[in-house]
BAVEX-116896 format. One line per 3 residues: number of its first residue (from 1); for each residue x, y, z of C-alpha. Coordinates in nm, 2 decimals. Each point is the difference from the previous one (the first is absolute). Layout:
N
NUM> X,Y,Z; ...
! end
This chain:
519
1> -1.75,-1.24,3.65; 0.34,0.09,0.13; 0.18,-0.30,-0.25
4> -0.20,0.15,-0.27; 0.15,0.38,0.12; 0.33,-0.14,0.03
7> -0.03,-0.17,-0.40; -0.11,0.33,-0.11; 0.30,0.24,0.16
10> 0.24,-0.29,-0.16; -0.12,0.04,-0.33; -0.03,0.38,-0.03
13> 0.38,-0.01,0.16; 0.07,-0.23,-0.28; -0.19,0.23,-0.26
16> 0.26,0.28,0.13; 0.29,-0.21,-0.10; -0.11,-0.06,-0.32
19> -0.09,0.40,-0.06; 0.36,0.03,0.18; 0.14,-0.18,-0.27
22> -0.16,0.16,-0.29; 0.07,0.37,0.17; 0.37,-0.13,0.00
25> 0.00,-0.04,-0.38; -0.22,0.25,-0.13; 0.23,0.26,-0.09
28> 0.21,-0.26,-0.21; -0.24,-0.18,-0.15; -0.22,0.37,-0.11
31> 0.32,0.10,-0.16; -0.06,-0.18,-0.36; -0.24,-0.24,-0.12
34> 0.22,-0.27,-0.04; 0.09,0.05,0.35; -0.35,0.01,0.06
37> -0.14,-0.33,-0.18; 0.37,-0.21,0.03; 0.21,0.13,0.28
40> 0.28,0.08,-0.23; 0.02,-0.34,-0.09; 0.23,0.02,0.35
43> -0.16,-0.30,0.20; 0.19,-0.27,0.21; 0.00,-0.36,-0.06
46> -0.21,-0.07,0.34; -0.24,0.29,-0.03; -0.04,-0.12,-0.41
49> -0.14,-0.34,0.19; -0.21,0.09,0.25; -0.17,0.29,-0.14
52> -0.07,-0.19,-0.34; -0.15,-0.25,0.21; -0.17,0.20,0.25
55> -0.14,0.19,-0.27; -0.13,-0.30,-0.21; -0.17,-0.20,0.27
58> -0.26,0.30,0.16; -0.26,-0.09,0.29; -0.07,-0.27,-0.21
61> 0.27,-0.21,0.13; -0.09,0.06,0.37; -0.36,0.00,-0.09
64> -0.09,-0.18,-0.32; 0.21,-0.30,0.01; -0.13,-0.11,0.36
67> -0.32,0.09,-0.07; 0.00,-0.28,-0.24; 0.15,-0.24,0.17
70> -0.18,0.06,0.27; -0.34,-0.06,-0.19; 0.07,-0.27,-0.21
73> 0.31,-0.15,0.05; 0.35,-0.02,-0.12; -0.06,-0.10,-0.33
76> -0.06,0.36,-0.18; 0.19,0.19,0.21; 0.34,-0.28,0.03
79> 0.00,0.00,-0.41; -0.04,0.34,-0.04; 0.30,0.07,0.25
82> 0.20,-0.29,-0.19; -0.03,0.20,-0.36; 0.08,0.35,0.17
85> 0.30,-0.16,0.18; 0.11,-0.15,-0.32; -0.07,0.30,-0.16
88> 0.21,0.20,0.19; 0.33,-0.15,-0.05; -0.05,-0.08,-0.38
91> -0.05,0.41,-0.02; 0.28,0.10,0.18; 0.20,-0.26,-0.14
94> -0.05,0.11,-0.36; -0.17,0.27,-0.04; 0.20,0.25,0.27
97> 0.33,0.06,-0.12; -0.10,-0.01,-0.39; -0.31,0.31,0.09
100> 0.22,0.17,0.19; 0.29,0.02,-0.30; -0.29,0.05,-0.26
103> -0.16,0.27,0.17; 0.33,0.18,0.07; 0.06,-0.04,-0.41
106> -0.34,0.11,-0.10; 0.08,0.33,0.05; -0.01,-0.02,0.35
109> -0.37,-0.11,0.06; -0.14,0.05,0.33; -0.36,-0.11,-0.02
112> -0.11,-0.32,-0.16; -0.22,0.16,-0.33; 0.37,0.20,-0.04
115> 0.17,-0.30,-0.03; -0.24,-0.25,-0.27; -0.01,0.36,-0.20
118> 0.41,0.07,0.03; 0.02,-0.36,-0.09; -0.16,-0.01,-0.34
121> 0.13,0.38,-0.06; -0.36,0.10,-0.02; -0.09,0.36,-0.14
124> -0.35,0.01,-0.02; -0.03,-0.13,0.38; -0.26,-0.21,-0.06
127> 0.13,-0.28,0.23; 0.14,0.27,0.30; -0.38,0.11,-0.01
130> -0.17,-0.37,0.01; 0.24,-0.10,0.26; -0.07,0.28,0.22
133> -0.37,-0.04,-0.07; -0.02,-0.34,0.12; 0.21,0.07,0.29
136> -0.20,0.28,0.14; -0.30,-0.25,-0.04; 0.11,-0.31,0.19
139> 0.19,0.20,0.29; -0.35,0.19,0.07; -0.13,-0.33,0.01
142> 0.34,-0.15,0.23; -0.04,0.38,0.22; -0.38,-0.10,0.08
145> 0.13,-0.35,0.12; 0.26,0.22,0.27; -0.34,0.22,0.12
148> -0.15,-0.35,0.03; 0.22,-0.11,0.25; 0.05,0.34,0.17
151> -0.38,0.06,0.05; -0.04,-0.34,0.11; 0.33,0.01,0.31
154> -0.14,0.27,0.09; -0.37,-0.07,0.05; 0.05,-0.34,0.13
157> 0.20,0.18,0.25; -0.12,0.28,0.11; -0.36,-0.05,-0.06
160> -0.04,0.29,-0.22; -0.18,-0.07,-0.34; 0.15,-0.10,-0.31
163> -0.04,0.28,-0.22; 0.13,0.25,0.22; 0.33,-0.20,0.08
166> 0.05,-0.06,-0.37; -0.04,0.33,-0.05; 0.27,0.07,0.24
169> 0.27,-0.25,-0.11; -0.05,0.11,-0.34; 0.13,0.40,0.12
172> 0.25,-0.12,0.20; 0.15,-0.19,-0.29; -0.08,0.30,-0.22
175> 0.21,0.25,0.19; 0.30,-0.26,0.07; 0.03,-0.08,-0.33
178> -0.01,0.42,-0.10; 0.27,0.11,0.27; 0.24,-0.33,-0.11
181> 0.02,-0.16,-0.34; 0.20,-0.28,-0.10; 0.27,0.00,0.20
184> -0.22,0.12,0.31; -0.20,-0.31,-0.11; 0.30,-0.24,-0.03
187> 0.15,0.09,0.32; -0.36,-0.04,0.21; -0.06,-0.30,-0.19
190> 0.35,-0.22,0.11; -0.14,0.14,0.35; -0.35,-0.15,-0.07
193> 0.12,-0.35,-0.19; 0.18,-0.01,0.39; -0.32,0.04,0.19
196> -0.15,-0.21,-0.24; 0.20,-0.30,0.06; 0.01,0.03,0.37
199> -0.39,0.08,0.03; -0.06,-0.38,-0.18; 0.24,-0.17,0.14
202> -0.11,0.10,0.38; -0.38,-0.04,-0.09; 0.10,-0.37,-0.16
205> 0.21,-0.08,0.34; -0.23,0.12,0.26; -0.29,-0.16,-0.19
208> 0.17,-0.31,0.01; 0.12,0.00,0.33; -0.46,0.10,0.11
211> -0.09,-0.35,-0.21; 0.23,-0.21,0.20; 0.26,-0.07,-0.26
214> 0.03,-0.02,-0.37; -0.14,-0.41,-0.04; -0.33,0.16,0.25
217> -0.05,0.23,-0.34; 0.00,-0.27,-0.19; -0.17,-0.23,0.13
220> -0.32,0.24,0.05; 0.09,0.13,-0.37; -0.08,-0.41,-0.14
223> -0.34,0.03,0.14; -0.13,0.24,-0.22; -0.05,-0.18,-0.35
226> 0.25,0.09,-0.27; 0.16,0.26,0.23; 0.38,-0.13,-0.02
229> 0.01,-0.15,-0.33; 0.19,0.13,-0.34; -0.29,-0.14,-0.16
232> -0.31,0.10,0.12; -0.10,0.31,0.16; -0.24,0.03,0.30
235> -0.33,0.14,-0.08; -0.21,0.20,0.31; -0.33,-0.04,-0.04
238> -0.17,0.35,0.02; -0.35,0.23,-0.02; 0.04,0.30,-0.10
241> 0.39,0.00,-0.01; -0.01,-0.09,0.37; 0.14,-0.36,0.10
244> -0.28,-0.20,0.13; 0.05,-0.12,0.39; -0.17,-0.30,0.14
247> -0.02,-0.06,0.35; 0.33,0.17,0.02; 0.19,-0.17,-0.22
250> 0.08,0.22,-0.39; -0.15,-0.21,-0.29; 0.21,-0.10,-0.30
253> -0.12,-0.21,-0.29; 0.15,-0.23,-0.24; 0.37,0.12,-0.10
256> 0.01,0.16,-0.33; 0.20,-0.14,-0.28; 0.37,0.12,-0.07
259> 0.15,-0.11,-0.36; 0.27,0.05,-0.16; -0.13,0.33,-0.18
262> -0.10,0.16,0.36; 0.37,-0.09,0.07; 0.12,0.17,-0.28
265> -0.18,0.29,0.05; 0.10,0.06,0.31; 0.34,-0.02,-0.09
268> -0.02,0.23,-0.25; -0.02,0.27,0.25; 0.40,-0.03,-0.03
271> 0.01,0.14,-0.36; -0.14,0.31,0.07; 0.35,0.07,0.21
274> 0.14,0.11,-0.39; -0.26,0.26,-0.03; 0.00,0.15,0.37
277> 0.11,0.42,-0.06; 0.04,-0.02,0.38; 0.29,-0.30,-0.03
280> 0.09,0.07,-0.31; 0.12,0.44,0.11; 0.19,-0.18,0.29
283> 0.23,-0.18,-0.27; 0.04,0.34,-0.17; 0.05,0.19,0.31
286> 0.30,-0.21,0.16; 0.34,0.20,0.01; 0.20,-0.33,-0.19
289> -0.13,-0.24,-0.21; 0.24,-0.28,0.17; -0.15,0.06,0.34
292> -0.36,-0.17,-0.07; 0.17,-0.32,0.05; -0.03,0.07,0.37
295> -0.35,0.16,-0.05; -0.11,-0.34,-0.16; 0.03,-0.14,0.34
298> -0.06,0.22,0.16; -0.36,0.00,-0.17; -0.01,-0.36,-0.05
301> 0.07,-0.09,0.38; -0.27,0.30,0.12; -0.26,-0.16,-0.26
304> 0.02,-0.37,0.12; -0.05,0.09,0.40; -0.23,0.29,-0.07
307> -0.21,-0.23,-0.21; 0.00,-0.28,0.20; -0.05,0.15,0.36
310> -0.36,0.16,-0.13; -0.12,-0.30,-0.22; 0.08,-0.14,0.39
313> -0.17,0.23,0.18; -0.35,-0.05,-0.17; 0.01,-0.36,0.08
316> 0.11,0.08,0.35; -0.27,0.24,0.03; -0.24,-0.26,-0.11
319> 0.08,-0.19,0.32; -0.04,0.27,0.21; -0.28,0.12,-0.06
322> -0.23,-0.24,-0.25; -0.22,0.25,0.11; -0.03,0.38,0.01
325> -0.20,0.26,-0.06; 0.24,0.21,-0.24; 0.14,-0.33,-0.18
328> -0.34,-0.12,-0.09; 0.02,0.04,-0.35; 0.24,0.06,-0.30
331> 0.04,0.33,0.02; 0.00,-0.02,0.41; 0.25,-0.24,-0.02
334> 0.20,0.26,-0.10; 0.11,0.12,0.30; 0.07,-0.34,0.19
337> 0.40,0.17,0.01; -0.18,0.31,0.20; -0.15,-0.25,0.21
340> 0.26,-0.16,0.11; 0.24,0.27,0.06; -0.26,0.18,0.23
343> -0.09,-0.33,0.22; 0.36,-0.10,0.00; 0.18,0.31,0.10
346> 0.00,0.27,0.22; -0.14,0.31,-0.09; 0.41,0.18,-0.09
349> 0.11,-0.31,-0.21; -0.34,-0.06,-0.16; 0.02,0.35,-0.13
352> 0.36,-0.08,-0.11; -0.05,-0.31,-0.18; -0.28,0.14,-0.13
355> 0.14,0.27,-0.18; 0.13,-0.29,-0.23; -0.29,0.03,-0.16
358> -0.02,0.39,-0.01; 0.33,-0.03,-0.12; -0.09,-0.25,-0.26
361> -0.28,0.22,-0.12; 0.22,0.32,0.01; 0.30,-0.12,-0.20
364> -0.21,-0.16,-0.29; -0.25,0.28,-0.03; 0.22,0.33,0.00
367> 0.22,-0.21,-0.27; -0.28,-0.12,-0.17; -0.13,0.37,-0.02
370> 0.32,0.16,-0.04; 0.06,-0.23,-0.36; -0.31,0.07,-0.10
373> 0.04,0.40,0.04; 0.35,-0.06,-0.17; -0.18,-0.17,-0.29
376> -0.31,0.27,-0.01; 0.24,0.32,0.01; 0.34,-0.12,-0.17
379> -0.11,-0.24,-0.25; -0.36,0.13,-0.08; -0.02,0.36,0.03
382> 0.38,0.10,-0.08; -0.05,-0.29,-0.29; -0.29,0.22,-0.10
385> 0.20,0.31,0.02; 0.32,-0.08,-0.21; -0.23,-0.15,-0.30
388> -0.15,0.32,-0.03; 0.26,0.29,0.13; 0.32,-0.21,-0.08
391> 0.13,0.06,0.37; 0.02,-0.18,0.35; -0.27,0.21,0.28
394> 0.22,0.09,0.27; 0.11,-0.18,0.34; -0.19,0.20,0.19
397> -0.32,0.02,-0.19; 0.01,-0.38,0.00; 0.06,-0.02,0.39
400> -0.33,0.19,0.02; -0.19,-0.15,-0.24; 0.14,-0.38,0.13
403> -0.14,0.19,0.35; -0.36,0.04,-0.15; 0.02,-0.35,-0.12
406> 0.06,-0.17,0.30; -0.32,0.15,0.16; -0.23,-0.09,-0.30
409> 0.17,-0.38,0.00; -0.10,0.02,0.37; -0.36,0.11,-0.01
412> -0.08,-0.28,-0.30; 0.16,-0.28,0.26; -0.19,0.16,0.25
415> -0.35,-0.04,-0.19; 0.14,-0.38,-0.10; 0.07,-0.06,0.30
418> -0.31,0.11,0.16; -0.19,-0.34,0.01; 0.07,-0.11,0.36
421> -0.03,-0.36,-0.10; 0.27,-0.02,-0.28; 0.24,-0.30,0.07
424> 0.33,0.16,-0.06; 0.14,-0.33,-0.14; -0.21,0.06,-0.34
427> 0.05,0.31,0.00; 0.42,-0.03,-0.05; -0.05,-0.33,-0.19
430> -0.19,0.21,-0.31; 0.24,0.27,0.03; 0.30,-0.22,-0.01
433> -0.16,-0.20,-0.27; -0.03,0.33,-0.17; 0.35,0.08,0.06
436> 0.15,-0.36,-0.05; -0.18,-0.02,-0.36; 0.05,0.41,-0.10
439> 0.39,0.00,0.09; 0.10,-0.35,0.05; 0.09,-0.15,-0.32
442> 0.08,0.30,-0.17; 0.29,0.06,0.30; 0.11,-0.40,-0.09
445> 0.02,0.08,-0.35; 0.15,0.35,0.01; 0.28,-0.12,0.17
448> 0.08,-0.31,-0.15; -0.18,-0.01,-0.32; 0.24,0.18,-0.32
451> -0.28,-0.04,-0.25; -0.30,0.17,0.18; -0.11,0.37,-0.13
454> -0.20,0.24,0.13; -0.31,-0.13,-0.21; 0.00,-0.32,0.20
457> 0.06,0.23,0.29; -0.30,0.16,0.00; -0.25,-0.28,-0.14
460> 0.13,-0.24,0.27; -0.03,0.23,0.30; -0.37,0.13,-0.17
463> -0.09,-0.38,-0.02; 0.10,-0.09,0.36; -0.19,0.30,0.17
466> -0.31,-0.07,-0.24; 0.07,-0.35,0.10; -0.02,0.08,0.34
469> -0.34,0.12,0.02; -0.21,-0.19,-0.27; 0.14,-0.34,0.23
472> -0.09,0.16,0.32; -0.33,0.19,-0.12; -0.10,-0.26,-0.22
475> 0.13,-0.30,-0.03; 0.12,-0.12,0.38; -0.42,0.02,0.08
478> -0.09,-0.30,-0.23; 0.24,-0.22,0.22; 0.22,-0.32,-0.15
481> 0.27,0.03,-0.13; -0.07,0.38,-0.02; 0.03,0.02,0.40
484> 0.38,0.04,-0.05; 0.17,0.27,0.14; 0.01,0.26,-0.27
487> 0.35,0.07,0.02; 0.09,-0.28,-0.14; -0.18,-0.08,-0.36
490> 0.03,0.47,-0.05; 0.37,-0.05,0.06; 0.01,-0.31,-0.24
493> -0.20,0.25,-0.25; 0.20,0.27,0.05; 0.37,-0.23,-0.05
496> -0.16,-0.12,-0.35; -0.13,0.30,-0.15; 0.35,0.14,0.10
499> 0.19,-0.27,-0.25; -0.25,0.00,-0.22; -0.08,0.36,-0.09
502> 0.41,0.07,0.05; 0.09,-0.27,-0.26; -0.26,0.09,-0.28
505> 0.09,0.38,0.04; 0.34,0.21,-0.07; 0.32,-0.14,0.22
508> 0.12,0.32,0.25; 0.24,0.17,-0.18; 0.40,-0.03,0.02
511> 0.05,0.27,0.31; -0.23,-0.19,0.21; 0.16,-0.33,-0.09
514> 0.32,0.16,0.08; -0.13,0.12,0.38; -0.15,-0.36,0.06
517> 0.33,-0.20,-0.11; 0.15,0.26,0.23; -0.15,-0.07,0.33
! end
């Protein structure tokens, strides 16, 4: 009882740093709404790094990515890490500098919708109001993933049930993200991508140094069929979503298949990098273009240990404890980072290590929330506003209403979230899929294509999204060749009704031309 005490007076001290922080900001960041949603465009190159990274990985990192390679193997969870690493440093490396220029052009753009509708000189905002649509969908969906992983540390924990710790991440995370906005956010979030790091690596060596040593870990890993293999991927044999346990020992069956397809969809989880808001308002919001160089790797070195420390940790976990009564099934398994960090610890640096995890949920949620609000108030209702008045609502009308927003977006995560048993790692992968497909190729093409319009603008980001769901809803079930990932054939649809529907329609006109041959 007393380690547990001590976890929980570490956390709430870290809490007050993080409210600190936001506290510190407020008054600048309430004084306009582009201060509000991106910081004055005023960030470093080494808080640009961390908090885009911080912000993009969520609890899912410390949470999802063990959790499956804890359950069955490295297979999923190695690929997957492979295509976000990858993904990472192709984004930065050409998609940074040339967004941040763009969006400075585009008559200053400082939300994403902004910048597809500044891009193809839209009037009737039909683009600004799809984007932001689509964005408020799929970050309600990412914000329930963050209450996921709150409600779960803290009722694995603390012993307290689900639905009332979910319920109390989700307003803490609501008031942060109301007293600090984007740079509040920025500045916690380099914090967090700090604790982060440190949390994963210190699990990873202490869990190494409990099996006896890193060949220990493997050897107990090849027992388990399928388990360490790029090929194959272990398969737990379970009733009723619980692994089966004979005489002791956790059952697994014959090793499931891995092709070349599987492979491929896994790494497509690296594409939806070009159509991250979260990533992509970091490249906007650094002071100079020439310092995301350093950012790159910055990021790039962050990504690589971060990743492979908690793909790491679920197979380490597996060794320690093949059997346990929260790791017992997929959604259990889950928490195998928790585990570890509370058996390996005492009770002050359990709470600190941790918070990694609070600190992962924190810094993707309130940026995840505070996007969407951006895209609800700015882009939808002031959208709304100038088609029919001819006029801008005020700043601080939109700072109240991007305040209302934030605590609807909140209550719908809550509701999604509310399924105790949700696996956060499917949870992120259909809202990045969403996100990948929406925003991804129309990014690449916006940025490097001369020829596309906003015709093929809005039919390929339309296609993707619808894409998105028919594959997931519909078409994934049947199995095959349909089992993909559905990131991967909606972002394909989305990239050719983009040339297509851009090359049978009217070229953009001369002053667009002009701005793209000038950045």
């Amino acid at each position: 009882m007393e380690g547990i005490t001590q976890i929980a007076i570490t956390m709430v001290c870290y809490m007050l740093v993080v409210i600190g922080i936001g506290l510190f900001f407020a008054k600048r960041s309430h004084s306009t709404t582009e201060e509000f949603f991106l910081g004055g465009r005023s960030l470093g190159p080494w808080v640009t790094a961390m908090s885009a990274e911080a912000s993009d990985m969520s609890g899912w990192l410390l949470m999802g990515l063990p959790g499956v390679a804890y359950w069955c193997g490295i297979a999923d969870a190695s690929w997957t890490a492979i295509g976000l690493a990858v993904g990472t440093y192709i984004n930065w490396l050409f998609v940074a500098k040339r967004l941040r220029r763009y969006s400075e052009v585009c008559n200053n753009s400082i939300t994403i919708p902004e910048f597809f509708s500044n891009r193809f000189h839209e009037k009737s905002k039909v683009l600004l109001m799809l984007s932001a649509i689509f964005i408020v969908i799929f970050f309600v969906v990412y914000t329930a993933s963050g209450f996921v992983a709150c409600g779960k540390l803290f009722s694995t924990l603390f012993g307290k049930s689900y639905h009332s710790m979910l319920i109390l991440g989700a307003v803490f995370v609501l008031l942060y993200t109301l007293i600090g906005g984007f740079l509040a956010e920025s500045a916690s979030d380099f914090m967090q991508a700090l604790v982060m790091i440190i949390a994963l690596v210190t699990v990873f060596a202490l869990g190494i140094s409990a099996s006896g040593g890193f060949a220990e870990v493997l050897e107990r890993a090849k027992e388990i069929p399928g388990y360490l293999s790029l090929k194959t991927m272990a398969n737990p044999q379970t009733e009723s979503g619980i692994q089966v346990i004979q005489n002791g020992i956790p059952q697994f069956g014959e090793p499931k298949s891995y092709n070349l397809l599987t492979v491929l969809s896994c790494l497509a989880w690296g594409i939806g990098y070009f159509g991250m808001p979260q990533v992509l308002l970091r490249f906007m919001a650094i002071r100079d273009a020439q310092q995301l160089t350093r950012s790159r790797r910055i990021a790039t070195v962050w990504v690589v240990i971060s990743l492979a420390a908690a793909v790491l940790i679920g197979v380490i976990g597996r060794n320690l404890y093949p059997i346990h009564e929260r790791l017992i099934s997929a959604t259990g398994a889950e928490n195998v980072f928790i585990v570890m960090a509370t058996d390996l610890l005492p009770g002050i640096l359990a709470g600190l290590v941790l918070a990694g995890i609070l600190a992962a949920t924190i810094s993707s949620s309130d940026s995840y929330m505070l996007i969407a609000a951006s895209a609800c108030s700015k882009n939808i209702i002031d959208g709304i506003a100038q088609h029919k008045n001819g006029k801008s609502i005020d700043d601080k009308t939109l700072m109240h209403i991007s305040r209302i927003t934030l605590l609807v977006i909140s209550v719908f995560a809550v509701f999604i979230a509310w399924n105790e048993n949700s696996v956060i790692f499917t949870i992120v992968s259909f809202a990045w899929a969403g996100f990948g497909a929406t925003f991804g190729p129309l990014m690449l093409f916006s940025l490097f294509w001369r020829r596309i319009n906003r015709s093929g603008a809005i039919a390929g980001m339309v296609s993707g999204a619808a894409t998105v769901f028919v594959w997931k809803l519909l078409l994934k079930p049947l199995g095959g060749l349909f089992g993909i990932y559905e990131l991967l054939p909606a972002a394909i649809v989305s990239s050719i009704v983009i040339i297509v529907v851009s090359l049978i329609t009217a070229p953009p006109n001369e002053e667009i031309c002009k701005e793209f041959d000038s950045i």
